[in-house]
C-alpha positions in Angstrom: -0.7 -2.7 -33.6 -2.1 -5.7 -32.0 -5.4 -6.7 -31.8 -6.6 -6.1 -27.8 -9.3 -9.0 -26.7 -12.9 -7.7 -25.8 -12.1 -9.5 -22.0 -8.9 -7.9 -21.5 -8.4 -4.6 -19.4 -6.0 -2.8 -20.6 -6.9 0.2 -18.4 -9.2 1.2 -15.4 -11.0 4.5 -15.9 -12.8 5.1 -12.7 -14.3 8.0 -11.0 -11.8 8.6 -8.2 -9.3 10.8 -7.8 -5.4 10.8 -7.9 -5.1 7.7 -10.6 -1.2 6.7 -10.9 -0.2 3.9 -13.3 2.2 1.3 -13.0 3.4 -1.2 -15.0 0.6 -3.5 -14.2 -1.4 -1.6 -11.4 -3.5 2.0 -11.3 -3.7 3.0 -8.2 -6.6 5.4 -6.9 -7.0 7.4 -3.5 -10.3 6.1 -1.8 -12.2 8.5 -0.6 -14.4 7.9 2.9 -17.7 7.6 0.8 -16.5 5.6 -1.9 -17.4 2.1 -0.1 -20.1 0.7 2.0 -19.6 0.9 4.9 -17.3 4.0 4.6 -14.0 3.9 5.1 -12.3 6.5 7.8 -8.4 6.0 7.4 -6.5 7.3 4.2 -6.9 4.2 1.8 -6.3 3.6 -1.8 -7.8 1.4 -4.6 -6.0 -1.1 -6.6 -6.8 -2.4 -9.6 -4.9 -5.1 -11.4 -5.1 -4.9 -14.9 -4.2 -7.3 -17.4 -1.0 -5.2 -19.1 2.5 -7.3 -18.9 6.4 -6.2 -18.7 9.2 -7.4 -19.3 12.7 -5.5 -19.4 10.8 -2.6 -18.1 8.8 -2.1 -20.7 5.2 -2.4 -21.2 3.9 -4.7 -23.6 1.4 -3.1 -26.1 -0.3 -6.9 -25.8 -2.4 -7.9 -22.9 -2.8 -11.2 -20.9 -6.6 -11.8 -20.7 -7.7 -12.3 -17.4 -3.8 -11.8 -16.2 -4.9 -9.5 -13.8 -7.5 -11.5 -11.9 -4.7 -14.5 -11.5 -1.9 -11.7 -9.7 -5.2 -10.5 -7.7 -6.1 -14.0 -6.6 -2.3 -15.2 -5.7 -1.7 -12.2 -4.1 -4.5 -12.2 -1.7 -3.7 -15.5 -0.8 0.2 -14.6 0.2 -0.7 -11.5 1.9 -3.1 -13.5 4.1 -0.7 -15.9 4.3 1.6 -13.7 5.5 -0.3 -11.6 7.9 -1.9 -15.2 9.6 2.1 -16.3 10.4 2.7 -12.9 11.6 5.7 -12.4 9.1 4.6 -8.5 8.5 1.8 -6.4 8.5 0.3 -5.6 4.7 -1.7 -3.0 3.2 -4.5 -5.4 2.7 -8.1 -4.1 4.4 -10.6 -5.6 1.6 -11.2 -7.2 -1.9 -14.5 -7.1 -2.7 -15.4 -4.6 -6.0 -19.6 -5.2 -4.1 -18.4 -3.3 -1.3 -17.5 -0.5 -4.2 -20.2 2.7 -4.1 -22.0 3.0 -7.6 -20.6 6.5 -8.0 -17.3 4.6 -8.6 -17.8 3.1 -11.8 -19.2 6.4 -13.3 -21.0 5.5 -16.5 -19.8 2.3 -16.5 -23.0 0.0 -16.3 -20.8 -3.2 -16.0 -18.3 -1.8 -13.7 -18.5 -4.2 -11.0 -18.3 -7.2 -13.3 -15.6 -5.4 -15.1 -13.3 -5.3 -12.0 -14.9 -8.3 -10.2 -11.4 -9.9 -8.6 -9.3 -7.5 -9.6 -9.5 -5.2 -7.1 -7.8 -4.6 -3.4 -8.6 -1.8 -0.9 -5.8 -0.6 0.8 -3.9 1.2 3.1 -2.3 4.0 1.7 1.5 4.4 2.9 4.8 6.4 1.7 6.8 3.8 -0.5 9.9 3.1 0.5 11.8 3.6 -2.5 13.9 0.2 -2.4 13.0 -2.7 -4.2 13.5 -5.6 -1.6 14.8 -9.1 -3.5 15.0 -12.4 -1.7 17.6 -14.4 -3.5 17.5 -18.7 -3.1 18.9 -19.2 -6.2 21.0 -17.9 -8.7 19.8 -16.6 -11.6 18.8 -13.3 -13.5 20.7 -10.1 -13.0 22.5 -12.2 -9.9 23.9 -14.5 -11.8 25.3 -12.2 -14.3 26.6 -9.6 -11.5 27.8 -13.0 -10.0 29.8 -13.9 -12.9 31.4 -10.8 -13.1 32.7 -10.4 -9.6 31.6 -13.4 -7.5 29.2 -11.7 -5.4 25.9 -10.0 -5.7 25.1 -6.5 -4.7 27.9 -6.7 -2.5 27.1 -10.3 -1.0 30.2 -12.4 -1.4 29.6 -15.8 -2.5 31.0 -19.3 -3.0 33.4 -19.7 -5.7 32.4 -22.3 -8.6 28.7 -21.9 -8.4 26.4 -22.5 -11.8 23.8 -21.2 -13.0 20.5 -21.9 -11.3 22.3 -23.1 -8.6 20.9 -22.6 -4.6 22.6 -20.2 -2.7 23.8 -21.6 0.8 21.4 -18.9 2.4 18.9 -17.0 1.2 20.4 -13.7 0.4 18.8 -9.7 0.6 20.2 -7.6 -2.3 18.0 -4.8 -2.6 17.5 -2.3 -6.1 16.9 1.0 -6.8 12.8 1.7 -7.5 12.6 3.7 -11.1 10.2 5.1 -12.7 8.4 3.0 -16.0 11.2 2.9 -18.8 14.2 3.0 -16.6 15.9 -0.2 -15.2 16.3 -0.9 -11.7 20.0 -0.7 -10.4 21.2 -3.6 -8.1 22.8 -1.6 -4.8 24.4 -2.6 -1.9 23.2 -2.9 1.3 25.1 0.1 2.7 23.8 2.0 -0.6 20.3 1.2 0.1 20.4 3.0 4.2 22.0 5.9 3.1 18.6 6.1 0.8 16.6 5.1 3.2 17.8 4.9 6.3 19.4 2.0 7.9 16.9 1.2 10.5 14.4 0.8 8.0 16.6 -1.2 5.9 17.1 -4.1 8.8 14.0 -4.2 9.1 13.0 -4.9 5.6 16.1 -7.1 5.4 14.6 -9.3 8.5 10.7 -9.2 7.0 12.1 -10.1 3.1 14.3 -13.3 4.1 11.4 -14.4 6.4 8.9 -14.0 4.1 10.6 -15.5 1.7 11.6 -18.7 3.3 8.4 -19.3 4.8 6.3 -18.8 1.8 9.8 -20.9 -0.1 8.6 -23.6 2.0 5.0 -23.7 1.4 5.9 -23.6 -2.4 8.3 -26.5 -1.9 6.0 -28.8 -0.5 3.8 -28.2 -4.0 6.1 -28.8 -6.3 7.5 -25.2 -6.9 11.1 -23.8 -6.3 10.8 -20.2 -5.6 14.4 -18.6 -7.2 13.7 -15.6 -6.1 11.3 -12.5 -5.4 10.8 -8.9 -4.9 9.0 -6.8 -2.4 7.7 -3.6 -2.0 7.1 -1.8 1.3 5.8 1.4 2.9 5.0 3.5 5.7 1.4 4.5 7.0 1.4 7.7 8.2 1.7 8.3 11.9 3.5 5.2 12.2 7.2 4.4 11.8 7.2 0.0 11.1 6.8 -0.8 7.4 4.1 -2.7 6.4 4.0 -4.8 3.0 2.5 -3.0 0.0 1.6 -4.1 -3.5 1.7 -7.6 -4.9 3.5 -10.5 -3.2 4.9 -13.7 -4.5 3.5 -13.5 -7.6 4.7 -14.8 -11.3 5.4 -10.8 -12.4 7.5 -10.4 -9.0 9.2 -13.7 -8.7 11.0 -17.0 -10.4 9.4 -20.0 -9.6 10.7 -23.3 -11.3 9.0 -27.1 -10.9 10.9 -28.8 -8.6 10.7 -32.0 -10.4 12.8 -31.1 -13.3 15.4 -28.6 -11.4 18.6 -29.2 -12.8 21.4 -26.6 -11.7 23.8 -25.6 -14.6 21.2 -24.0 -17.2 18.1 -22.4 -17.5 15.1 -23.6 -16.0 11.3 -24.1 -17.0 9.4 -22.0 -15.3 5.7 -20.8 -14.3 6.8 -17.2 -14.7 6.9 -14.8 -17.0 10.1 -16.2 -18.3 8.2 -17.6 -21.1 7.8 -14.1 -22.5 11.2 -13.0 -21.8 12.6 -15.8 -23.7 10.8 -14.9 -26.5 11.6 -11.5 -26.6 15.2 -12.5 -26.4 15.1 -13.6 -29.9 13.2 -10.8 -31.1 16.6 -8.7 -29.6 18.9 -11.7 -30.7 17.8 -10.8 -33.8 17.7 -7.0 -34.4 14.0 -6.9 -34.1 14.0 -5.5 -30.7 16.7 -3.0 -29.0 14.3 -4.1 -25.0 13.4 -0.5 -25.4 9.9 1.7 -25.1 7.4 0.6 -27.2 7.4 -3.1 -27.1 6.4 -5.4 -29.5 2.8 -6.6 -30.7 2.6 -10.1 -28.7 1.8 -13.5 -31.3 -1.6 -14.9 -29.8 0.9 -18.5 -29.0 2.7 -16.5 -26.7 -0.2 -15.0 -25.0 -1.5 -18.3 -24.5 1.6 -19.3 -23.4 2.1 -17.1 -20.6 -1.8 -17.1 -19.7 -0.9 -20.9 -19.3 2.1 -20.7 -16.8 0.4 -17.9 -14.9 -2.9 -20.1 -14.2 -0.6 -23.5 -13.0 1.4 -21.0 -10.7 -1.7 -20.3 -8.9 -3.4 -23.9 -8.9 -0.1 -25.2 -7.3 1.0 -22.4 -5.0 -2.7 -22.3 -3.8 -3.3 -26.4 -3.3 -4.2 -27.2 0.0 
């Protein structure tokens, strides 16, 4: 087992009730007297901790201070988001000071200990599609492409490499599974009859326009966004989607330096494609069948992936 760094949370243990884990994220309900000043709507807590996947699989390692980077990055695109009136998100705060003592129990340190890690939210019914924006081809697309010349049911050019950019951004949504269990690429048609097709335009609409703004942004700072994923979800009493979760982050999307993209291979990245290529020889191999557990992480590739994750913000974020 490996060796878990004082400065890394692994795992939040607050007092609040209703904790759920995610891959990355536990998620708390917020009770009204759990902030100053209270809160009145239903709203949750977030906290970003620094555990990793890849494959779908949890990674007994963690990134120090991983979690504070995906906190920082995605406050930034969800504000950037709400200011060009692209979508509403679940974002109402960030601030673990505005966080009633009671939360942190016995914790003494609890603020420090969750200082930029945290977002206050909106609680909402998931939508239980996974919503990808697709500019490039790579991943899962590129092998579905390869097999039938279109992805989730999105017909495209013939002759196209690997890496390549699409003609238009494309919407291919997945099936949400629990931990453990891969995501299935659907079609569109396959993804209203789950949940509902006026929904589904209207996630289609908010994911490609999203995307290209935020594409554009990146762009102009040096980084190719290939692709990302959304989540969305429905505040009660209302019926329009708002964005949940993280956005545009390296744990949700590809992004490549534009300086040395080269269509026809793989690309660098500031992702966490610098883990999956590593545990792509531990498979290559026979030392890893990319099931539940995961391996113990070598410190070079923590470092490695702390590295990328830390230029991905400076760049994405440059004024």
């Amino acid at each position: 087992m490996s060796t878990v760094p004082a400065q890394a949370l692994t795992e939040s243990r607050l007092a609040l009730p209703g904790l759920r884990r995610g891959k990355v994220r536990d998620v708390y309900d917020l009770p009204p007297g759990a902030t100053t000043p209270p809160g009145a709507s239903r709203r949750l807590l977030i906290v970003a901790t620094d555990r990793i996947s890849a494959f779908d699989v949890v990674m007994p390692t963690p990134i120090p201070g991983k979690g504070r980077l995906l906190t920082e990055l995605s406050l930034f695109w969800l504000r950037f988001i709400e200011r060009r009136g692209l979508c509403r998100t679940h974002l109402l705060g960030a601030d673990a000071a505005t966080l009633a003592p009671s939360v942190f129990g016995d914790d003494v340190a609890g603020r420090d200990v969750y200082a930029g890690r945290v977002m206050i939210a909106r609680a909402a019914r998931v939508v239980p599609i996974e919503c990808v924006a697709r500019g490039y081809l790579e991943g899962s697309g590129w092998k579905e492409y390869q097999e039938s010349g279109s992805v989730c049911g999105v017909k495209l050019p013939s002759g196209l490499r690997r890496c390549d950019r699409l003609p238009q951004p494309i919407f291919t949504p997945a099936t949400k599974e629990q931990i453990g269990k891969h995501d299935e690429n659907i079609p569109f048609e396959r993804a209203c009859e789950i949940a509902g097709r006026e929904t589904m335009e209207f996630l289609r609409g908010a994911t490609i326009a999203i995307y290209k703004a935020a594409s554009e942004h990146a762009l102009a700072r040096g980084v190719i966004i290939a692709d990302t994923k959304f989540e969305f979800g429905v505040v009660e009493g209302e019926r329009t989607p708002i964005l949940i979760d993280e956005a545009l982050t390296p744990d949700s999307s590809r992004f490549w330096p534009a300086d040395s993209y080269q269509p026809g291979a793989p690309q660098p990245s500031f992702d966490k494609q610098f883990l999956r290529e590593y545990l792509e020889t531990l498979a290559a191999s026979g030392r890893w069948d990319k099931q539940a557990p995961g391996p113990a992480l070598p410190p070079h590739v923590v470092a490695g992936t702390l590295a990328k994750y830390r230029e991905a913000l400076a760049r994405l974020t440059r004024s």
